[in-house]
C-alpha positions as CSV (number, residue, x, y, z in Angstrom):
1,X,-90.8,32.0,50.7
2,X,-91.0,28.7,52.6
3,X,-91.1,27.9,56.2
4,X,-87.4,26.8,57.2
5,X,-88.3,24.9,60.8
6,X,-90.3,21.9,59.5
7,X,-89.2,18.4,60.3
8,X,-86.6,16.8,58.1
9,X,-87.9,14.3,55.5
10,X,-90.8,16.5,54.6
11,X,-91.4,19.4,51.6
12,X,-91.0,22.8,53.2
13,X,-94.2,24.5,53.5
14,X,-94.9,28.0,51.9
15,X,-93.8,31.0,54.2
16,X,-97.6,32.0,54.5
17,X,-99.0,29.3,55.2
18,X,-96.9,29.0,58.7
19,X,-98.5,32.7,59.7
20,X,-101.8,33.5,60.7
21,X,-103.3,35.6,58.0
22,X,-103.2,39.5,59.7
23,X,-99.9,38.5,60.8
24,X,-99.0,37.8,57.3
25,X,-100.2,40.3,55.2
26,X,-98.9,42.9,57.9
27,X,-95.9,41.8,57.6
28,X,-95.2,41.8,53.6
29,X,-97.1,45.6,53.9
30,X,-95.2,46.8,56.9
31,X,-92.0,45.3,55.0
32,X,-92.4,46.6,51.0
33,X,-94.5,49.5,50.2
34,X,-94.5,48.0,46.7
35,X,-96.4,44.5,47.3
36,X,-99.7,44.7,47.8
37,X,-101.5,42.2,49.9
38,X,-104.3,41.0,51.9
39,X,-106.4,38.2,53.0
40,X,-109.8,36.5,51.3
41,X,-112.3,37.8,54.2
42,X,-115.5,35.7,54.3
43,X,-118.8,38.0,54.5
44,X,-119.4,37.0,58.6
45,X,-115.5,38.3,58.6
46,X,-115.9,41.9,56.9
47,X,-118.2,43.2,60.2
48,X,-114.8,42.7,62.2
49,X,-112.4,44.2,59.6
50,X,-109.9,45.9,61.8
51,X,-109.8,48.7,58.8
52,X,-113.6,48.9,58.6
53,X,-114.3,49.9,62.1
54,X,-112.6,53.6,62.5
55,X,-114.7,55.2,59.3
56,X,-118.3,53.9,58.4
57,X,-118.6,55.3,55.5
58,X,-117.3,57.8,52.7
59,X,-117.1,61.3,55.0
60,X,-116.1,64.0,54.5
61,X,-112.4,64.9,55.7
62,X,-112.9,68.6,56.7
63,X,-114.7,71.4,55.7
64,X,-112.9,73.5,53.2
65,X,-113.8,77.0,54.4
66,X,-113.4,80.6,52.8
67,X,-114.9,82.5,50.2
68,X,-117.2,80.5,47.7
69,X,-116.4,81.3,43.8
70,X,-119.8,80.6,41.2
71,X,-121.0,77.1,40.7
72,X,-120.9,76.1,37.5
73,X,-123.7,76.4,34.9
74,X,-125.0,72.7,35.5
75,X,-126.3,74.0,39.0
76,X,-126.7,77.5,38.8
77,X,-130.1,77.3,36.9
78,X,-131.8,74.8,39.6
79,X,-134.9,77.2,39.4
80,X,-135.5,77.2,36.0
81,X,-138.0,74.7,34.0
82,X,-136.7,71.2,33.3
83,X,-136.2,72.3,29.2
84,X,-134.0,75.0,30.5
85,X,-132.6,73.2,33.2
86,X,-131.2,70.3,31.4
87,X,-128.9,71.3,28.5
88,X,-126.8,68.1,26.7
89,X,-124.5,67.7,28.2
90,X,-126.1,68.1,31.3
91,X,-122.7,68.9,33.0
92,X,-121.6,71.8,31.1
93,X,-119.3,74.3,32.2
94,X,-117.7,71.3,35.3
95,X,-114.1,71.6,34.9
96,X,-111.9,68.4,37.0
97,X,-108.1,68.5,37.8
98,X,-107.8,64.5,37.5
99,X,-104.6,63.6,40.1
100,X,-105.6,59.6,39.4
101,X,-104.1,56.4,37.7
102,X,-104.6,52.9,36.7
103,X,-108.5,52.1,36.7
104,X,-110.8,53.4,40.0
105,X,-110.1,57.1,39.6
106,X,-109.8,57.3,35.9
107,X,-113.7,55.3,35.8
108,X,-115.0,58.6,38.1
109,X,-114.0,60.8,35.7
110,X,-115.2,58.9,32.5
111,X,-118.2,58.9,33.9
112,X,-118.2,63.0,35.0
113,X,-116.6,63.5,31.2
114,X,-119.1,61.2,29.3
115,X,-121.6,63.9,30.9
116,X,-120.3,66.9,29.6
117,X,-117.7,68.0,32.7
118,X,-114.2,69.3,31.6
119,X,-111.5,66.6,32.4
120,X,-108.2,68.0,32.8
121,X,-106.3,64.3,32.8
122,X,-102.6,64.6,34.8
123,X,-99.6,62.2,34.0
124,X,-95.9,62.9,33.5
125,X,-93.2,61.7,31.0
126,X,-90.9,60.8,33.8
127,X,-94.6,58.8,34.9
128,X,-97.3,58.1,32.8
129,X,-100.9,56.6,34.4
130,X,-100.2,52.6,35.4
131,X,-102.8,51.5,32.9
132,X,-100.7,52.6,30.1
133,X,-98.4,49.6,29.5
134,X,-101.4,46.9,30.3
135,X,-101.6,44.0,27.4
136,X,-99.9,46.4,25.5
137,X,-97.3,44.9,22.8
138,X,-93.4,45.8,22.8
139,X,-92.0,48.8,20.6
140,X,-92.2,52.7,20.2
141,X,-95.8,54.2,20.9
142,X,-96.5,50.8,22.9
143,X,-97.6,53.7,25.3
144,X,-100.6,54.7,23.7
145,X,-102.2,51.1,22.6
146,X,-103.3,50.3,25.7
147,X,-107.4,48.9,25.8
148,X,-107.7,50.1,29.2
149,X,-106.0,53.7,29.1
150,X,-108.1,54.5,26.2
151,X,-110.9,53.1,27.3
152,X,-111.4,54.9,30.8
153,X,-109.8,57.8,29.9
154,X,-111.8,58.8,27.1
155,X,-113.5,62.4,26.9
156,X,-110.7,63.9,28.6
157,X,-108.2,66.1,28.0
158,X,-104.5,64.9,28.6
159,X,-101.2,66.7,30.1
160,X,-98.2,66.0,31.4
161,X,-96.4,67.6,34.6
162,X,-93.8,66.7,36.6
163,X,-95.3,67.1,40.7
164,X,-92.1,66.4,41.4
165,X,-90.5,69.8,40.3
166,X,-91.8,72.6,42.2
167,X,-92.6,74.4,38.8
168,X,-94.9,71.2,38.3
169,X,-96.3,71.9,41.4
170,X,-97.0,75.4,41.1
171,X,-98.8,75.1,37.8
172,X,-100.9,72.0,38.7
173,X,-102.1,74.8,42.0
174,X,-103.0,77.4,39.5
175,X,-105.3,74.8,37.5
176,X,-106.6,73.7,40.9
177,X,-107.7,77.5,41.3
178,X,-109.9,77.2,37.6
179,X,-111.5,73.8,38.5
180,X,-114.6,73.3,40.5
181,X,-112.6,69.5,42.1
182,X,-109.7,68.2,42.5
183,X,-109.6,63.6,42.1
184,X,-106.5,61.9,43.5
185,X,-106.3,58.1,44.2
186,X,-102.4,58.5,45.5
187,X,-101.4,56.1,48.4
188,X,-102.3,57.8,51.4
189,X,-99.7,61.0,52.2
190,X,-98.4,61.1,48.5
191,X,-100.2,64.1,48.0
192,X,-99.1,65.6,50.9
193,X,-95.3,64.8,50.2
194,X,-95.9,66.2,46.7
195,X,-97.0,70.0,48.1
196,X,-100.6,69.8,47.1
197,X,-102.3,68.8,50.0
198,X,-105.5,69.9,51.2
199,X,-104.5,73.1,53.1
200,X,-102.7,74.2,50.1
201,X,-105.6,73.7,47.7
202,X,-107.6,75.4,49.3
203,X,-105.6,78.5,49.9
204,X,-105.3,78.4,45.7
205,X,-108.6,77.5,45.9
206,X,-111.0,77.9,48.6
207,X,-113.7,76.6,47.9
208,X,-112.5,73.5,45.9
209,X,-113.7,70.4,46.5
210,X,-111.4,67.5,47.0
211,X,-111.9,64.0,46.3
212,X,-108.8,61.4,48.6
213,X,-110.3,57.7,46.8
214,X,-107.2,56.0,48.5
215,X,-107.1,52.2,48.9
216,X,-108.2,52.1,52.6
217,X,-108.7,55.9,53.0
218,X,-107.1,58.1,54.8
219,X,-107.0,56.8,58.2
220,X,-107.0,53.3,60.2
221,X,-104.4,51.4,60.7
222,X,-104.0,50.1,57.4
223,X,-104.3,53.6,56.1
224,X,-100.7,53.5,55.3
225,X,-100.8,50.0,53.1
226,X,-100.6,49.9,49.2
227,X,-103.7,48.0,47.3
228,X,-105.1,47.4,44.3
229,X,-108.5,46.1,43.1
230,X,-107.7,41.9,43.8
231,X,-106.5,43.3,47.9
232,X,-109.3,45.1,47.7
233,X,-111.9,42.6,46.5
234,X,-110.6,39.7,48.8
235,X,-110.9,42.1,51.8
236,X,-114.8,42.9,50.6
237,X,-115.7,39.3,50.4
238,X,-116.2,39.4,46.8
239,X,-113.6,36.6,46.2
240,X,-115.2,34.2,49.3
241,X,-118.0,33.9,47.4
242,X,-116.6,33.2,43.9
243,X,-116.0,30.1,42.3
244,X,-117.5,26.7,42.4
245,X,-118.5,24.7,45.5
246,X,-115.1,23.2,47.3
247,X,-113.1,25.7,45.2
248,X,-110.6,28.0,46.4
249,X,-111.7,31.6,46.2
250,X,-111.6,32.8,42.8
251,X,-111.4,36.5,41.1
252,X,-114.8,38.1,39.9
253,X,-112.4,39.6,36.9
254,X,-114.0,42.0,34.8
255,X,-111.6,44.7,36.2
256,X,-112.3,43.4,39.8
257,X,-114.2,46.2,41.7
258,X,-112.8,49.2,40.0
259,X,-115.7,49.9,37.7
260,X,-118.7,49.7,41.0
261,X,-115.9,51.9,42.7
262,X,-115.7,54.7,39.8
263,X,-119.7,54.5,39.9
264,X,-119.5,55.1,43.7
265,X,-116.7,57.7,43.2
266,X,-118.9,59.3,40.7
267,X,-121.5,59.7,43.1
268,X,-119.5,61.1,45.8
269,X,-118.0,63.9,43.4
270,X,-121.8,64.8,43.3
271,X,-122.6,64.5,46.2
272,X,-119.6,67.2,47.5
273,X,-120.7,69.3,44.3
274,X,-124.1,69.5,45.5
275,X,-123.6,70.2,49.0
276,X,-121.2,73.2,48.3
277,X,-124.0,74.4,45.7
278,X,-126.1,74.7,49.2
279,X,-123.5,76.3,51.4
280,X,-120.6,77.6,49.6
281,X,-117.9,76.1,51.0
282,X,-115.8,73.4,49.4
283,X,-115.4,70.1,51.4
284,X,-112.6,67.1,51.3
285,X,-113.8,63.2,50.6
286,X,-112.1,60.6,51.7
287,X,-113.4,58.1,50.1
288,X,-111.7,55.1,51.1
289,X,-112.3,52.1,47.8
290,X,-112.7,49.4,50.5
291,X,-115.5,50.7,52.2
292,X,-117.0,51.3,49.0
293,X,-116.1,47.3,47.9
294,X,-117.4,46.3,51.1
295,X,-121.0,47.9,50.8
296,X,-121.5,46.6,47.4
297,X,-121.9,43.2,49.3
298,X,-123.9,44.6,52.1
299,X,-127.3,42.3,51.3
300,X,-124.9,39.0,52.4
301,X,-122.9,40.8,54.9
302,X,-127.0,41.3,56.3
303,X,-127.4,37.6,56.4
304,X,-124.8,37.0,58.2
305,X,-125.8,39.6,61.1
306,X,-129.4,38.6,61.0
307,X,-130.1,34.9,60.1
308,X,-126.0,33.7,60.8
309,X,-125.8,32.6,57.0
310,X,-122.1,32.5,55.6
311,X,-122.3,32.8,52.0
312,X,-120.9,30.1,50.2
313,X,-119.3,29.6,46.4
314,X,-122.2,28.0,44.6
315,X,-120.5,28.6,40.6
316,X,-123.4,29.4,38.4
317,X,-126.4,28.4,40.7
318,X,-128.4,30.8,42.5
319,X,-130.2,30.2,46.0
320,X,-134.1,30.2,45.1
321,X,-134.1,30.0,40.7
322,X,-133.4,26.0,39.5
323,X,-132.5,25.5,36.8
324,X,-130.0,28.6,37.0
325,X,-126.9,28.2,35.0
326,X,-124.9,28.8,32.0
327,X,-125.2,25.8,28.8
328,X,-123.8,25.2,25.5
329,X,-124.5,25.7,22.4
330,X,-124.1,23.5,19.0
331,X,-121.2,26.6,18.1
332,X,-118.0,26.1,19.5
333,X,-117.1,28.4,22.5
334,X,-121.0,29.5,22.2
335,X,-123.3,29.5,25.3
336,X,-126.5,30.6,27.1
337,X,-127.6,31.5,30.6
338,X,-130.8,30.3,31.6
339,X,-132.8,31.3,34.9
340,X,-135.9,29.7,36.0
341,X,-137.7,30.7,38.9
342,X,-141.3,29.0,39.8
343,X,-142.8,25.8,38.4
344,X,-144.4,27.8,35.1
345,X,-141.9,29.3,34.0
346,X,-140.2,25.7,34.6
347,X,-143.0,23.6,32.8
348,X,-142.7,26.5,29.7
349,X,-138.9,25.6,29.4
350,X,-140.1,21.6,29.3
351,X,-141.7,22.3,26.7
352,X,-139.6,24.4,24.7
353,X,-137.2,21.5,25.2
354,X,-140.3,18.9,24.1
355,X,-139.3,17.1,27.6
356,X,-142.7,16.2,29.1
357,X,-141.4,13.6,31.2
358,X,-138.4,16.1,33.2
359,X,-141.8,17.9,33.9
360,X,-143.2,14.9,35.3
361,X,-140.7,13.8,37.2
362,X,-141.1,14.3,40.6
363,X,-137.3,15.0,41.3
364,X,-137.9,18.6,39.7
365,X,-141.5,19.1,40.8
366,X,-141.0,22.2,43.0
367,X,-138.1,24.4,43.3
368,X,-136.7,23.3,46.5
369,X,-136.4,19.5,45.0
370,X,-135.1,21.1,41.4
371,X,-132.3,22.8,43.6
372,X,-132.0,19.2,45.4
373,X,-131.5,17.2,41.5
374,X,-129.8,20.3,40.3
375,X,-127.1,18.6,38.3
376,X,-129.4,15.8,36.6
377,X,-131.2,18.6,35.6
378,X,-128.4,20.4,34.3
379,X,-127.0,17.4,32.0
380,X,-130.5,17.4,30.6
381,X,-130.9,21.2,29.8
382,X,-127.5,20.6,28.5
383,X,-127.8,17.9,26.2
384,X,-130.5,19.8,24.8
385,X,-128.9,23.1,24.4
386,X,-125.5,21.4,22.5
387,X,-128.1,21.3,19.3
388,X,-129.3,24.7,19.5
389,X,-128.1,27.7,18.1
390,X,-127.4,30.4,20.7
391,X,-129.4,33.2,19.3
392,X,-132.4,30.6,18.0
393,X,-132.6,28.5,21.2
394,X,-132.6,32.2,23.5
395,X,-135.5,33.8,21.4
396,X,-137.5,30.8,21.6
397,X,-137.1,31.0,25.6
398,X,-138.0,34.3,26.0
399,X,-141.1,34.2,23.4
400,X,-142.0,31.9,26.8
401,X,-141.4,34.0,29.3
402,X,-138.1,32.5,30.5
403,X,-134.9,34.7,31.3
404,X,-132.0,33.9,28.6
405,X,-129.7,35.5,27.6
406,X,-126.4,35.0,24.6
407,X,-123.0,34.6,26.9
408,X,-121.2,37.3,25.3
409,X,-117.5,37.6,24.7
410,X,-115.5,40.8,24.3
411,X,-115.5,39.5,20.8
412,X,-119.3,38.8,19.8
413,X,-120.4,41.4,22.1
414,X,-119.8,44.3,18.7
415,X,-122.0,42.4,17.0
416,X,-125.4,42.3,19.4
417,X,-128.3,43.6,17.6
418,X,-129.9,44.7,20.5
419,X,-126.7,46.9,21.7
420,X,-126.2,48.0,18.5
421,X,-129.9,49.4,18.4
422,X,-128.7,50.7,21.3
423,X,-126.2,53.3,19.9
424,X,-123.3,52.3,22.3
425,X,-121.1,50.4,20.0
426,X,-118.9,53.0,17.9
427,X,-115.7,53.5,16.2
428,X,-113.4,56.3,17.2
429,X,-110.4,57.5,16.0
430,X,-107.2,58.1,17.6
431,X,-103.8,59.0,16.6
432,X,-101.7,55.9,16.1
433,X,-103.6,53.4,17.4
434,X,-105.9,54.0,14.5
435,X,-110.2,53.9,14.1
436,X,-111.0,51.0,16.8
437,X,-114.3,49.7,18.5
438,X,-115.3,51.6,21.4
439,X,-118.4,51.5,24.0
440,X,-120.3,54.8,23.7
441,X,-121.6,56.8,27.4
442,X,-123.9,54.7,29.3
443,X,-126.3,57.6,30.1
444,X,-128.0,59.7,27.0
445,X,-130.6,62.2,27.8
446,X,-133.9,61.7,25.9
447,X,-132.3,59.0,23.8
448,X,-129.9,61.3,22.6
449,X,-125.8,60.1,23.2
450,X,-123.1,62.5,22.6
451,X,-120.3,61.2,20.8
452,X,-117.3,60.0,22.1
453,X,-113.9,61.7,22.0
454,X,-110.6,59.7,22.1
455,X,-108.5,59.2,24.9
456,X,-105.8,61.7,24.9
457,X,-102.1,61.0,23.8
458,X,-99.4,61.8,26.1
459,X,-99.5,65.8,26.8
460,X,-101.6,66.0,23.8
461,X,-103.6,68.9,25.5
462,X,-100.6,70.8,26.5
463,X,-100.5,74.2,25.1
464,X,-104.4,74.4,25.0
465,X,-103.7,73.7,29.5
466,X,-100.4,76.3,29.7
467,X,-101.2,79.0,26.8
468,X,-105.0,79.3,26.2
469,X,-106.2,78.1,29.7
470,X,-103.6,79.6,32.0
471,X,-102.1,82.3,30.1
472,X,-98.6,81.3,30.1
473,X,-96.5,82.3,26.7
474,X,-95.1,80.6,23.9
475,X,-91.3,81.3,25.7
476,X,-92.5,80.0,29.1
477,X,-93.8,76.8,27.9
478,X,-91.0,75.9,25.4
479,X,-88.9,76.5,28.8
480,X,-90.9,73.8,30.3
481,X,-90.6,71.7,28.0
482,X,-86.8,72.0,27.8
483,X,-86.4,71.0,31.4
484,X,-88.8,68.1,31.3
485,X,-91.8,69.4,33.1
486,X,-93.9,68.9,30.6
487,X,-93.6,67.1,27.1
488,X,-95.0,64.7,25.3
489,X,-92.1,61.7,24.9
490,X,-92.1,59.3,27.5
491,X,-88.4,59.1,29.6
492,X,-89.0,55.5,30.6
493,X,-91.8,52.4,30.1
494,X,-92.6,52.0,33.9
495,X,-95.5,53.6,35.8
């Protein structure tokens, strides 16, 4: 879009850059409930986000109240000792109706399944999760190759239902009333339109608990917008600060802030577990992911309150360590990161480079006049570090005392010794996509890791959900799959 009214003789200007920027990403929300937008907030910003100021915090919604059912086994036995107490997995016997899609929601629940909990995973054929057709190549079973669906969704098990049919409705309500919580990360009043709002959960279900992880929760006056992780991120601050000095903001990547917020989201399933282990009654989270963004950057958002610091892009430096940066290697494509912090550890890495005159020098005799000379000193560690070897020239840092480190990439990373002493790199095996590389849980207990099952196929888990779970017959589920409530072939390619 460009700006019409602009003197003649000169280039139109792009539509948003004529509008002030709540006016314009209002307007493209208010207009399209299938854009998502919103404006790069600098930290000094976030304090007056006009979202941020109704909720502080993740709450929760209301207090689901009736009659409490038994906790599960990972918190019934809080008395006993801590061999008896901890069984692998620890979470045992936690069974999760999963409402979620593309990356936040489905990140909660890997992490509650990598620890044992019972993942019941939701899609449809009509609508299969959004992180299904990512990078994925054209053709038949494109579906199922996705890195991202199989990666978050692993450890789970997978069905299909339409919640638009009200048989889909009624069955997903009678597997809310055998799970201990119900995850959704809808668009604010999806749920509701679909028949499975809170009220109704709990009257299958009193004393569920209910986890809302919309964009901007579930009220405020943005409450009602669509988002994803980059809206989300630039509304945190994360993207203010990224990038090189004199740079436009720049994405973090690396999934933007879905992973921190399935971390977060994790905790918050927890934390509502916990509290109904103490009082019985089930409770509703809203959990709204940019509050959760926002917090992750709390320490600058602090320095702005207090000392009236605006963070600033600085690329790969860092405000106290000099040299702090990221060098090549003699390999092509091959780097290292290198952080020093005081003058020792900065006269070691002289003479690990056999550079007694760079430690003489009085440009880089303190760490405020390093930071000063920062990229002299950098074309120096540079020219250096081009005739290393990555793994050679990190070691011999290190041996020193100096923080280094390989820069991996999703390629190398398989074959780090030190992960791979680890245990997390493993192959798993999946129907049609075949044995593939996969990242193993992040948390073992005692050393121990359990190992990790594949993501599920479309409605793989079907007739273990309907038949062994809910007691529904052969007959009645061969009906539901005749009129499309359930089934395992995708009717369409879009999310």
């Amino acid at each position: 879009m460009t700006d019409q009214n602009h003197p003649p003789g000169r280039p139109p200007r792009p539509w948003v850059s004529t509008r002030r920027r709540y006016s314009a990403m209002s307007l493209v929300t208010r207009k399209t409930s299938c854009v998502d937008c919103a404006k790069a907030e600098s930290y000094d910003e976030t304090e007056g986000c006009r979202q941020s100021r109704p909720e502080g915090r993740a709450h929760l919604a209301r207090r689901c109240s009736g009659r409490s059912r038994p906790s599960p086994a990972f918190i019934l036995h809080a008395h006993e000792s801590k061999e008896q107490q901890l069984p692998l997995p620890i979470l045992n016997g936690l069974r999760i109706l999963d409402l979620t899609h593309f990356l936040a929601g489905p990140a909660v629940t890997r992490l509650i399944a990598d620890l044992g909990a019972e993942i019941i995973k939701v899609e449809s054929i009509q609508h299969f999760d959004g992180s299904r057709p990512m990078n994925t190549p054209p053709g038949p079973g494109s579906h199922e190759l996705s890195a991202a669906y199989n990666f978050f969704n692993a450890n789970k098990q997978g069905i299909t239902l339409d919640l638009k049919n009200a048989r889909g409705v009624a069955l997903a309500l009678e597997l809310a009333s055998v799970c201990d919580a119900v995850i959704e990360n809808f668009p604010t009043g999806t749920i509701d339109r679909l028949g499975l709002d809170a009220a109704t959960l709990r009257r299958a279900n009193p004393s569920i608990v209910i986890i809302s992880m919309a964009g901007y929760g579930q009220v405020g006056p943005w409450s009602q917008y669509p988002s994803f992780a980059t809206t989300l991120a630039m509304l945190g601050g994360a993207y203010e600060m990224t990038g090189r000095p004199g740079s436009q903001p720049t994405t973090p990547n690396v999934g933007g802030v879905d992973p921190m917020n399935g971390v977060l989201g994790a905790n918050a399933l927890m934390m509502a577990l916990m509290r109904r282990r103490r009082t019985g009654h089930g409770v509703h989270i809203d959990y709204a992911q940019l509050e959760a963004t926002t917090s992750l950057l709390g320490e600058a958002v602090a320095d702005s309150s207090v000392n009236r610091r605006v963070a600033q892009r600085r690329g790969n430096h860092h405000p106290v360590a000099a040299p702090h940066g990221i060098y090549p290697c003699r390999e092509e494509e091959s780097w290292i990161s290198i952080a020093v912090f005081d003058d020792a550890q900065f006269r070691s890495l002289c003479d690990v480079m056999d550079r007694p005159d760079l430690a003489a020098d009085p440009r880089f005799d303190s760490p405020a006049s390093r930071r000063d000379n920062i990229p002299e000193l950098d074309e120096s560690i540079a020219e250096w570090t081009r005739e290393q070897e990555q793994y050679d020239v990190v070691s011999q840092l290190q041996t020193r005392g100096i923080a280094s480190g390989v820069v991996h990439s999703s390629k190398s990373i398989w074959h780090d010794p030190h992960l791979q002493s680890l245990g997390m790199i493993e192959e798993v095996e999946r129907p049609i996509s075949g044995k593939k590389g996969n990242m193993r849980p992040e948390l073992g207990l005692s050393g121990e890791r359990s190992p990790t099952r594949p993501a599920p196929t479309l409605g793989q888990h079907n007739k273990w959900a309907f038949g062994e779970l809910l007691a529904h017959s052969t007959d009645e589920i061969e009906a539901l799959e005749r009129d499309q409530v359930i089934g395992t072939d995708p009717l369409t390619t879009r999310v």
